[in-house]
C-alpha beads as a LAMMPS data file, in Angstrom:
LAMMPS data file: protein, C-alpha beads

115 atoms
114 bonds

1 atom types
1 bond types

-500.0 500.0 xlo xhi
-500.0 500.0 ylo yhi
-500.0 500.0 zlo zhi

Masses

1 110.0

Atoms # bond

1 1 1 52.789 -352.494 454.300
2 1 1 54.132 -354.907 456.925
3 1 1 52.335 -357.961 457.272
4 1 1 52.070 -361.327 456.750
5 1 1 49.323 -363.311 454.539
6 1 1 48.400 -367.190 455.258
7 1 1 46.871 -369.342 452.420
8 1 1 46.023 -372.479 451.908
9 1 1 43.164 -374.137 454.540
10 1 1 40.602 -375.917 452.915
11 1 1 37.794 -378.729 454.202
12 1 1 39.777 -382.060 454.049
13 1 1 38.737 -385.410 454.995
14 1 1 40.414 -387.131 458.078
15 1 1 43.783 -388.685 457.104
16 1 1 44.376 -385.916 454.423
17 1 1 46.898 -383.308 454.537
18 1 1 47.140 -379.657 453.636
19 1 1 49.744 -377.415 453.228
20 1 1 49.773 -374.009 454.451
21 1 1 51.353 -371.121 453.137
22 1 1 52.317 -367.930 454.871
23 1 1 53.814 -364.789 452.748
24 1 1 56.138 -362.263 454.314
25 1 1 55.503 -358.602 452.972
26 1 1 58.479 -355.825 454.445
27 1 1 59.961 -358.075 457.273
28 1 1 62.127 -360.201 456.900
29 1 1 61.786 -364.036 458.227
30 1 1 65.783 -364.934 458.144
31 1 1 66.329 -362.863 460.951
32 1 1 63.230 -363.486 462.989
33 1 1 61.385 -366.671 464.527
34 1 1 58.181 -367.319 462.366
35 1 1 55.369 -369.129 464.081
36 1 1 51.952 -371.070 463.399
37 1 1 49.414 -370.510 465.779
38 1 1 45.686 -372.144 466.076
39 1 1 42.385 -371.581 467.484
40 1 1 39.424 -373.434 467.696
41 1 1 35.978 -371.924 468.656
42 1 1 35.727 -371.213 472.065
43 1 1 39.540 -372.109 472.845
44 1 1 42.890 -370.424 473.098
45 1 1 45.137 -369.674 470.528
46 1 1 47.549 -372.319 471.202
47 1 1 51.276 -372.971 469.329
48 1 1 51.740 -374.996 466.659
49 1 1 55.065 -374.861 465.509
50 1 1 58.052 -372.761 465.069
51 1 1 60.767 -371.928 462.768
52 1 1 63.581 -369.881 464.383
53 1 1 65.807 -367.446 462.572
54 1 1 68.414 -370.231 462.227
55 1 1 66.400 -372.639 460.642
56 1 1 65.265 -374.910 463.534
57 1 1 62.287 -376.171 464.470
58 1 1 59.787 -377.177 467.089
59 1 1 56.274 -378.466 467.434
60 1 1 53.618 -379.193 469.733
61 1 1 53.331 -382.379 471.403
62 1 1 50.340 -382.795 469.286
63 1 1 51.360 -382.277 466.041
64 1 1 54.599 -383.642 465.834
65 1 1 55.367 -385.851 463.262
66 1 1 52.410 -385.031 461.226
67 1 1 53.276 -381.381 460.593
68 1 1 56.466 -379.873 459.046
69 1 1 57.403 -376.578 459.095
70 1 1 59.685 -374.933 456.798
71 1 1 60.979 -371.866 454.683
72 1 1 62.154 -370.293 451.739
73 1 1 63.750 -366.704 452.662
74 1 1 64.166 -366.080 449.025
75 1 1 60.152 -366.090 448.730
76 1 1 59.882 -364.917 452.318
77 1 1 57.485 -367.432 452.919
78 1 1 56.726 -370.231 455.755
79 1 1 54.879 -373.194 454.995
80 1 1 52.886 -375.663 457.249
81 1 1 52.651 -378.836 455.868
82 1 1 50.224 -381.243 457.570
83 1 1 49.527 -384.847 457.009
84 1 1 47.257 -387.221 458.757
85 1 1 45.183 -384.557 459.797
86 1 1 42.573 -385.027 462.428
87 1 1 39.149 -383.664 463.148
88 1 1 40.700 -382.170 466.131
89 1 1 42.973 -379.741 463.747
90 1 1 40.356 -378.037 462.740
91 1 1 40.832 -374.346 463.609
92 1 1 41.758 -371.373 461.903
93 1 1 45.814 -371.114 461.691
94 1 1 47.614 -367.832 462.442
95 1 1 51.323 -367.224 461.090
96 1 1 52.924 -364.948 463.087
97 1 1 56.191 -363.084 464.201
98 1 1 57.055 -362.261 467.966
99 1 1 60.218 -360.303 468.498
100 1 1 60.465 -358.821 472.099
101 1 1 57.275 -356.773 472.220
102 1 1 56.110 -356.658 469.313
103 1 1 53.960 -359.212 467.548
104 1 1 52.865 -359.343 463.832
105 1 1 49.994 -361.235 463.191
106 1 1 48.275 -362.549 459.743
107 1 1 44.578 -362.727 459.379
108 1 1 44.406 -365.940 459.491
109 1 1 43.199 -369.655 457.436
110 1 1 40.336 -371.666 457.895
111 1 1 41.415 -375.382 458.220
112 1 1 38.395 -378.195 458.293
113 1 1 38.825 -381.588 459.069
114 1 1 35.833 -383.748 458.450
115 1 1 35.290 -387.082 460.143

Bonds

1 1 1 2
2 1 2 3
3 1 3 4
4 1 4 5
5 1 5 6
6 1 6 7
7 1 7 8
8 1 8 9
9 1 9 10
10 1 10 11
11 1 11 12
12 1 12 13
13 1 13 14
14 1 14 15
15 1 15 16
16 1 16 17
17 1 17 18
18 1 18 19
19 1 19 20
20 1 20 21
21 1 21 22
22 1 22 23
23 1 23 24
24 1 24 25
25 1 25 26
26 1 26 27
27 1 27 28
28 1 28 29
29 1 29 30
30 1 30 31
31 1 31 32
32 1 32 33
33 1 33 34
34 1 34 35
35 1 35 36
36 1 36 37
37 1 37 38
38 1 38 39
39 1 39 40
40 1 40 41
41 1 41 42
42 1 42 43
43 1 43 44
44 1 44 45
45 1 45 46
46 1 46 47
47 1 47 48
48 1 48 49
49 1 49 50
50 1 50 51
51 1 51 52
52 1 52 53
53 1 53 54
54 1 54 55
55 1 55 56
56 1 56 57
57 1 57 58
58 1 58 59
59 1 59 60
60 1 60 61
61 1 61 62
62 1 62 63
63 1 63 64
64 1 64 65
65 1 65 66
66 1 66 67
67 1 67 68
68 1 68 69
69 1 69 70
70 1 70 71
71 1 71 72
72 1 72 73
73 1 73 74
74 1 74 75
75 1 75 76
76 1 76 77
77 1 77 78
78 1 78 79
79 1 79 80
80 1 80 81
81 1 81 82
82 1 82 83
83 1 83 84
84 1 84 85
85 1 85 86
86 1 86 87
87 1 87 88
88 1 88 89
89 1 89 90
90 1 90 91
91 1 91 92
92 1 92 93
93 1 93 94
94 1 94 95
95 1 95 96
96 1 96 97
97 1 97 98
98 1 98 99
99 1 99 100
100 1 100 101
101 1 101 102
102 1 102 103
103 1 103 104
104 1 104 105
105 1 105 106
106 1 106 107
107 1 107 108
108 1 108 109
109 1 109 110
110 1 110 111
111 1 111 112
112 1 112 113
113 1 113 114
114 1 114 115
Protein backbone atom coordinates (compact mmCIF):
# COMPACT_ATOMS: atom_id res chain seq x y z
CA UNK A 1 0.00 0.00 0.00
CA UNK A 2 1.21 3.51 -0.84
CA UNK A 3 1.49 5.75 1.91
CA UNK A 4 3.40 7.45 4.18
CA UNK A 5 3.47 7.05 8.20
CA UNK A 6 4.68 10.07 10.63
CA UNK A 7 5.98 9.25 14.18
CA UNK A 8 7.34 10.83 16.72
CA UNK A 9 5.12 14.01 18.40
CA UNK A 10 4.97 13.94 21.91
CA UNK A 11 3.99 16.79 24.81
CA UNK A 12 7.34 18.69 25.31
CA UNK A 13 8.07 21.55 27.42
CA UNK A 14 8.94 24.98 25.75
CA UNK A 15 12.63 25.08 24.70
CA UNK A 16 12.63 21.24 24.02
CA UNK A 17 12.92 19.62 20.79
CA UNK A 18 11.43 16.63 19.05
CA UNK A 19 12.21 14.83 16.20
CA UNK A 20 9.81 13.65 13.76
CA UNK A 21 9.88 10.77 11.69
CA UNK A 22 8.06 10.10 8.47
CA UNK A 23 8.26 6.44 6.70
CA UNK A 24 7.85 6.01 2.98
CA UNK A 25 5.91 2.69 2.05
CA UNK A 26 5.87 2.01 -2.23
CA UNK A 27 7.01 5.58 -3.35
CA UNK A 28 9.90 6.55 -3.53
CA UNK A 29 11.25 9.99 -1.82
CA UNK A 30 14.64 10.36 -4.08
CA UNK A 31 12.70 11.24 -6.89
CA UNK A 32 9.98 13.32 -5.34
CA UNK A 33 9.79 16.56 -3.03
CA UNK A 34 8.77 15.38 0.56
CA UNK A 35 7.05 17.94 2.72
CA UNK A 36 5.98 18.73 6.48
CA UNK A 37 2.86 20.32 6.84
CA UNK A 38 0.98 21.69 10.19
CA UNK A 39 -2.29 22.54 11.54
CA UNK A 40 -3.46 23.96 14.51
CA UNK A 41 -7.17 23.87 15.65
CA UNK A 42 -9.17 26.09 13.86
CA UNK A 43 -6.27 27.14 11.32
CA UNK A 44 -4.93 26.18 7.94
CA UNK A 45 -2.66 23.64 7.16
CA UNK A 46 0.26 25.74 6.61
CA UNK A 47 4.08 24.57 5.23
CA UNK A 48 6.66 23.73 7.25
CA UNK A 49 9.44 22.65 5.39
CA UNK A 50 10.59 20.90 2.36
CA UNK A 51 13.03 18.49 1.08
CA UNK A 52 13.22 18.39 -2.75
CA UNK A 53 14.21 15.38 -4.79
CA UNK A 54 17.78 16.77 -4.93
CA UNK A 55 18.35 17.10 -1.48
CA UNK A 56 17.59 20.81 -0.79
CA UNK A 57 15.78 22.43 1.54
CA UNK A 58 13.46 25.18 2.62
CA UNK A 59 11.52 26.36 5.61
CA UNK A 60 9.06 28.69 6.79
CA UNK A 61 9.94 32.00 7.96
CA UNK A 62 8.92 30.70 11.25
CA UNK A 63 10.72 27.81 11.77
CA UNK A 64 13.89 28.40 10.35
CA UNK A 65 16.75 27.75 12.21
CA UNK A 66 15.03 25.74 14.77
CA UNK A 67 13.87 22.94 12.47
CA UNK A 68 15.96 20.69 10.14
CA UNK A 69 14.76 18.64 7.67
CA UNK A 70 16.44 15.75 6.25
CA UNK A 71 16.53 12.14 4.66
CA UNK A 72 17.73 8.82 4.35
CA UNK A 73 16.47 7.25 0.85
CA UNK A 74 17.95 4.01 1.91
CA UNK A 75 15.21 3.92 4.85
CA UNK A 76 12.85 5.99 2.74
CA UNK A 77 12.29 8.11 5.50
CA UNK A 78 12.13 12.09 6.24
CA UNK A 79 12.78 13.41 9.49
CA UNK A 80 11.79 16.77 11.18
CA UNK A 81 13.98 17.68 13.72
CA UNK A 82 12.88 20.59 15.93
CA UNK A 83 14.63 22.43 18.64
CA UNK A 84 13.60 25.35 20.71
CA UNK A 85 10.19 24.56 20.22
CA UNK A 86 7.49 26.99 21.08
CA UNK A 87 3.97 26.81 22.39
CA UNK A 88 3.00 28.15 19.11
CA UNK A 89 4.26 24.70 17.31
CA UNK A 90 1.86 22.94 18.67
CA UNK A 91 -0.23 21.29 15.93
CA UNK A 92 -0.51 18.08 14.45
CA UNK A 93 2.33 17.62 11.58
CA UNK A 94 1.47 16.10 8.19
CA UNK A 95 4.35 14.55 5.89
CA UNK A 96 3.38 14.63 2.61
CA UNK A 97 4.21 14.23 -1.21
CA UNK A 98 2.79 16.63 -4.01
CA UNK A 99 3.73 15.72 -7.53
CA UNK A 100 1.57 17.60 -10.18
CA UNK A 101 -1.90 16.51 -9.13
CA UNK A 102 -1.59 14.21 -7.03
CA UNK A 103 -0.95 14.50 -3.31
CA UNK A 104 -0.11 11.71 -0.75
CA UNK A 105 -0.83 12.49 2.58
CA UNK A 106 0.12 10.67 6.10
CA UNK A 107 -2.28 10.62 8.95
CA UNK A 108 -0.65 12.72 10.77
CA UNK A 109 1.43 13.47 14.59
CA UNK A 110 0.31 15.18 17.47
CA UNK A 111 3.03 17.72 18.59
CA UNK A 112 2.41 19.63 22.19
CA UNK A 113 4.29 22.34 23.38
CA UNK A 114 3.62 23.30 26.93
CA UNK A 115 4.38 26.72 28.34
Amino acid sequence: QVQLVESGGDLVQAGGSLKLSCVASLVSININDINWYRQSPGQQREHVATISKTGSTTYADSVKGRFTISRDTAKRTVWLQMNRLKPEDTAVYYCNLSRGTYALWGQGTQVTVSS
